[in-house]
C-alpha positions as CSV (number, residue, x, y, z in Angstrom):
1,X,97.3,132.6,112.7
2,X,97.6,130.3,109.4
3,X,95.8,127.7,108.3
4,X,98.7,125.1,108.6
5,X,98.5,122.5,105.9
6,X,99.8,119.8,108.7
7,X,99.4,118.8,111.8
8,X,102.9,117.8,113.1
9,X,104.4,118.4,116.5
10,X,107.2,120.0,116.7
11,X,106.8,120.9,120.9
12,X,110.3,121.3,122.5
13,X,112.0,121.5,119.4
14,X,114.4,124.7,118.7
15,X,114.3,125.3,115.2
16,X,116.4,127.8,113.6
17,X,115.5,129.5,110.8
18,X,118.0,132.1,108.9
19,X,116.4,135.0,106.2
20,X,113.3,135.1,108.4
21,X,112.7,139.1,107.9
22,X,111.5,137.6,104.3
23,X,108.4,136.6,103.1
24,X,108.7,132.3,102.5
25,X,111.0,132.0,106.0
26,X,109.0,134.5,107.6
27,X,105.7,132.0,107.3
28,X,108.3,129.0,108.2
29,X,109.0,130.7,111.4
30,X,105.5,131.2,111.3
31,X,104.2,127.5,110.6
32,X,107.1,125.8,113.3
33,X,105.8,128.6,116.3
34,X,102.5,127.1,115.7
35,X,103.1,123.7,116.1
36,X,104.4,124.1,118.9
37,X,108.9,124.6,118.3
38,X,110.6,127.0,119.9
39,X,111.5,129.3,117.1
40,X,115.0,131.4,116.6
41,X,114.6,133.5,113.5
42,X,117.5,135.1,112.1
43,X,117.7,137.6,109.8
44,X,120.0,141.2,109.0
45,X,117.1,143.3,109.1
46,X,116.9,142.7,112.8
47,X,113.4,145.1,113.0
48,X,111.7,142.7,110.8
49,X,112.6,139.8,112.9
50,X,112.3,141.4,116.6
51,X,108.2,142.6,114.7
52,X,107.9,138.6,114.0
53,X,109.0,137.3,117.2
54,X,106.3,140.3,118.9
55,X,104.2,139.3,116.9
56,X,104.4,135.2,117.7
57,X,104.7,136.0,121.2
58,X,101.6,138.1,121.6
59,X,99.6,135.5,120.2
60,X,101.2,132.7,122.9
61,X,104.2,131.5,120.9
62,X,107.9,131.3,121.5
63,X,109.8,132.9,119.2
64,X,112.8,134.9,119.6
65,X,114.5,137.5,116.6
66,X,118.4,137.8,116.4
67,X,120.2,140.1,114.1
68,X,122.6,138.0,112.3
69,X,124.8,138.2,109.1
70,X,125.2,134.6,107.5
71,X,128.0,135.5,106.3
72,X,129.9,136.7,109.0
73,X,131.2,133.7,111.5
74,X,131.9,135.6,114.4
75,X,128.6,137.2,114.5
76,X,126.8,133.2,114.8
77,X,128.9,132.2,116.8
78,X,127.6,134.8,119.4
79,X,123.7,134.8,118.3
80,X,124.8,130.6,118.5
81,X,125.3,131.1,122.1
82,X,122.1,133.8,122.6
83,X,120.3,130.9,121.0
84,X,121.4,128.1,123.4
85,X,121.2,130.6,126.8
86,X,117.6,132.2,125.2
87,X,115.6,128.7,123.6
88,X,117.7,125.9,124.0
89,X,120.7,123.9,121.5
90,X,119.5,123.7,117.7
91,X,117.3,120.3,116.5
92,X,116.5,121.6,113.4
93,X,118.2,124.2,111.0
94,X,116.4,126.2,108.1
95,X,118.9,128.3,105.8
96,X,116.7,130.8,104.1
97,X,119.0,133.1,104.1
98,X,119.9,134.6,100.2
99,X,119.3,136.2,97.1
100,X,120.2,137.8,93.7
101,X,121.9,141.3,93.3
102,X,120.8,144.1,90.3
103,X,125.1,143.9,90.2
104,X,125.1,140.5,89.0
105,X,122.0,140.7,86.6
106,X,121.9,141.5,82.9
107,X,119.8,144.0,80.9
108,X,118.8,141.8,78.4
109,X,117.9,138.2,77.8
110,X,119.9,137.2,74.8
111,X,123.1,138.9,73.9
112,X,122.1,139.9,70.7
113,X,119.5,142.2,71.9
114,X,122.1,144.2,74.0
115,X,121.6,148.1,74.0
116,X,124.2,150.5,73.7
117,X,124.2,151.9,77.4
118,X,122.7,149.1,79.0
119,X,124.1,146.3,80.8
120,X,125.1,143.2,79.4
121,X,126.6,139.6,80.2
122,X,130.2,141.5,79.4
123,X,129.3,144.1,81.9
124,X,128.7,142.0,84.7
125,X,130.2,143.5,88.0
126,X,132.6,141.0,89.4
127,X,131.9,141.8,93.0
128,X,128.1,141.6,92.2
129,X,128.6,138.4,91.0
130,X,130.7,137.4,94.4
131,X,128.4,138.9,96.7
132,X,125.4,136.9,95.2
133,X,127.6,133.7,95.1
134,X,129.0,134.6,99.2
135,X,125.5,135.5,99.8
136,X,123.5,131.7,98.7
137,X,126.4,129.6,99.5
138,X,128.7,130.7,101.7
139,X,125.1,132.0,103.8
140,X,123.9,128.5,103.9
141,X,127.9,126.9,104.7
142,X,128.5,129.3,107.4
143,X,125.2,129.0,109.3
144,X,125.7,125.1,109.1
145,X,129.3,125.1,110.5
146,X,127.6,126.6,113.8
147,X,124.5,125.6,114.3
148,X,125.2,121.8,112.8
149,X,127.6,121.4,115.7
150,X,124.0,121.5,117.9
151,X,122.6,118.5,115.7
152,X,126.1,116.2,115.9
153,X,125.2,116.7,119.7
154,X,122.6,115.3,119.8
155,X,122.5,112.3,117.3
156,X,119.1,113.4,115.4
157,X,117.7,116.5,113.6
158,X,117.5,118.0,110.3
159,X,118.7,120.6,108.1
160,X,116.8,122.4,105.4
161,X,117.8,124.7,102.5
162,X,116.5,126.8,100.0
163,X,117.1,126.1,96.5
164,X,115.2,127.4,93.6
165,X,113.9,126.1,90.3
166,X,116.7,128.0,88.5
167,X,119.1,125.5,89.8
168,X,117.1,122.8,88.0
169,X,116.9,125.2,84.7
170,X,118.7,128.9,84.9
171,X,116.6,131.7,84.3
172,X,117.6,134.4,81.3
173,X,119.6,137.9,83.3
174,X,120.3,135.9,86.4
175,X,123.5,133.8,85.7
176,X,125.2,134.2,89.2
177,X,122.1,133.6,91.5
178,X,121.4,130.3,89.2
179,X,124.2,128.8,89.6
180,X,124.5,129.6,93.2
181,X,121.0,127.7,93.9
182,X,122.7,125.0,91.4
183,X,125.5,125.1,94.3
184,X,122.9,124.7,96.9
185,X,121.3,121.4,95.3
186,X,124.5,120.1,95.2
187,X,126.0,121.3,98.2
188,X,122.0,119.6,100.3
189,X,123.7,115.7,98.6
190,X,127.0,116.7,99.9
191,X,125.7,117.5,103.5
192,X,123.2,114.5,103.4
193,X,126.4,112.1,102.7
194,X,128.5,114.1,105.0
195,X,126.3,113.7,108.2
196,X,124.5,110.5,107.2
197,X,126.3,108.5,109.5
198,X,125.1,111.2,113.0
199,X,121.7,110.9,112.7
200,X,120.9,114.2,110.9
201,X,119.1,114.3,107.1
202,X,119.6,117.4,105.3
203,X,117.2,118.3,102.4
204,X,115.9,121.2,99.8
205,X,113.1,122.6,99.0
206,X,113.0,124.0,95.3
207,X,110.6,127.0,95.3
208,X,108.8,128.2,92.0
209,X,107.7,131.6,90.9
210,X,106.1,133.7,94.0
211,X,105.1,137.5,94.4
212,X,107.1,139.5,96.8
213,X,108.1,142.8,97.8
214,X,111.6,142.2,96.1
215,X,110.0,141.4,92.7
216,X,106.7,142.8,92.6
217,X,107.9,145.2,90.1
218,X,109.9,142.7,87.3
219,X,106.1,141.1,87.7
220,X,103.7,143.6,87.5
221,X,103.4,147.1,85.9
222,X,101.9,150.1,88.0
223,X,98.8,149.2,86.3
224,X,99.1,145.7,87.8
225,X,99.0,143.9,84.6
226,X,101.5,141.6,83.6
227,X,105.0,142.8,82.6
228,X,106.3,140.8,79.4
229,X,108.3,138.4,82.0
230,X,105.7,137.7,83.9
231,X,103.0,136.8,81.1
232,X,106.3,134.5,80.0
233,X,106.5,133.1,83.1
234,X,102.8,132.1,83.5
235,X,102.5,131.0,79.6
236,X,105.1,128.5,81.0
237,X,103.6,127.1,84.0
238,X,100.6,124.7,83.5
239,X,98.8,125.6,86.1
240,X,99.2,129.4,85.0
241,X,99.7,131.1,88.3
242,X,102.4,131.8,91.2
243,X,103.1,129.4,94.0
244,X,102.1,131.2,97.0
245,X,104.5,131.2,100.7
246,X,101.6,129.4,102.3
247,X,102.3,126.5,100.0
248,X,105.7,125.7,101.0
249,X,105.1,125.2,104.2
250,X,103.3,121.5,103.8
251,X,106.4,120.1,102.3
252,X,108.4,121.9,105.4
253,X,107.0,120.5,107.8
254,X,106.7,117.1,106.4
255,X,110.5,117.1,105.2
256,X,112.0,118.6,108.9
257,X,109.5,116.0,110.7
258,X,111.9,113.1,112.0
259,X,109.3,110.5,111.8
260,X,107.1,111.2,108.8
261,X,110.5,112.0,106.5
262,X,112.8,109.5,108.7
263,X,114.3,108.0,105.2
264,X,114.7,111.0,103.3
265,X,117.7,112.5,103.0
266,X,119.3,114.6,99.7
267,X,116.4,115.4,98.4
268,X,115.5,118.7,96.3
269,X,111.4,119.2,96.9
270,X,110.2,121.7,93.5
271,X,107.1,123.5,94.3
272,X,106.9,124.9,91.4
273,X,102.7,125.0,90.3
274,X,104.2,122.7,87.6
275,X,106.8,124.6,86.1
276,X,109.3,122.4,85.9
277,X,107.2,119.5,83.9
278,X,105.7,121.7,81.6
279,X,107.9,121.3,77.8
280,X,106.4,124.2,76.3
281,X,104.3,122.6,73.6
């Protein structure tokens, strides 16, 4: 159980939820089973999902796990329909699915401190640089084409994506996976125009800095003090710490919650500990 930072009801409603093997949709999937949704988390790594939805049922929940590749339209299509015959159609759609790629990340932070040997902006693999871009947009189009269909339906409902603070500035060694989340942002107004006349609002959350498996090491040396990056990262955040999963889920909630967020629509949420306000000086 979590300590939910809101007390919505979301009984009856089949929320969808893809990238919940990971840690921030993971706690979503989390935070909707407990207030009461019916809960379809989708993820590649279908162990980590079939463990989540044990674990949710166990403790008197409904959640249900589904292998599914985001960017593979044949595949939703079926876990569409496993969905629908399993929990019932869609109401509300959460694409967490994404992600960078060591392919499409540099070496260095500025060019002129490139190393002989090590990889630079020049030396970016192409298909790196495609996967990450298939794997943030393309994973949040595809999941949308199916599951949208649901929302249409039924006149009502929301969509949310995950964006990231590097849309708003891009962070040094991750080019591709910046401007992918920039694609995201842009790509929530386009869906909030697109469907604004059905009924359905579709916004963004804009995560800051967390600690996870994935990056634990970038952050931390085996000594667990600060890598360079991180002491960089944290010297530029006033609050000087990392947001933590538990923390998104307020603004979840709230934003997928039909009658607390009934006028919002196209908006990009930072949670960022401050990050983004913070000049430097």
């Amino acid at each position: 159980m979590i300590n939910l930072p809101l007390n919505i009801d979301y009984t009856g409603k089949v929320v969808v939820i893809t990238g919940a093997g990971g840690l921030i949709c993971g706690a979503m999937a989390r935070a909707f089973a407990q207030s009461g949704a019916k809960v379809a988390a989708l993820d590649l790594n279908e162990e980590a999902v079939k463990a989540l939805a044990d674990e949710l049922r166990a403790e008197g929940f409904i959640c249900e796990g589904y292998k599914a590749n985001v960017l593979d339209p044949e595949m939703l299509e079926e876990v569409h329909k496993a969905v629908i015959a399993d929990l019932g159609k869609c109401d509300i759609l959460v694409n967490g699915a994404g992600g960078n790629n060591p392919r499409a990340t540099t070496d260095n932070e500025y060019q002129h401190e490139a190393k002989e040997g090590g990889k630079s902006f020049f030396d970016l693999d192409p298909s790196g640089v495609d996967f990450v871009f298939k794997l943030n947009f393309q994973g949040t189009l595809l999941p949308t084409q199916v599951f949208a269909k649901d929302l249409v339906e039924k006149k009502s409902g929301a969509i949310l994506n995950i964006s990231s603070m590097n849309a708003y500035t891009p962070l040094t060694k991750i080019p591709a996976y910046s401007a992918a989340k920039a694609g995201i942002s842009n790509f929530t107004q386009w869906l909030a125009t697109h469907f604004a006349g059905t009924g359905i609002r579709c916004n963004a959350i804009a995560p800051g800095f967390l600690v996870s498996a994935q990056n634990y090491k970038l952050l931390f040396n085996e000594d667990g003090t600060p890598t360079a990056r991180s002491a960089k990262i944290l010297n530029g955040t006033p609050t000087g710490r990392y947001v933590d999963a538990s923390e998104i889920l307020g603004a979840t909630l709230f934003l997928c919650d039909d009658r607390a967020a009934s006028a919002i629509t196209g908006v990009v949420l930072p949670i960022d500990c401050g990050f983004a306000a913070y000049s430097g000086v």
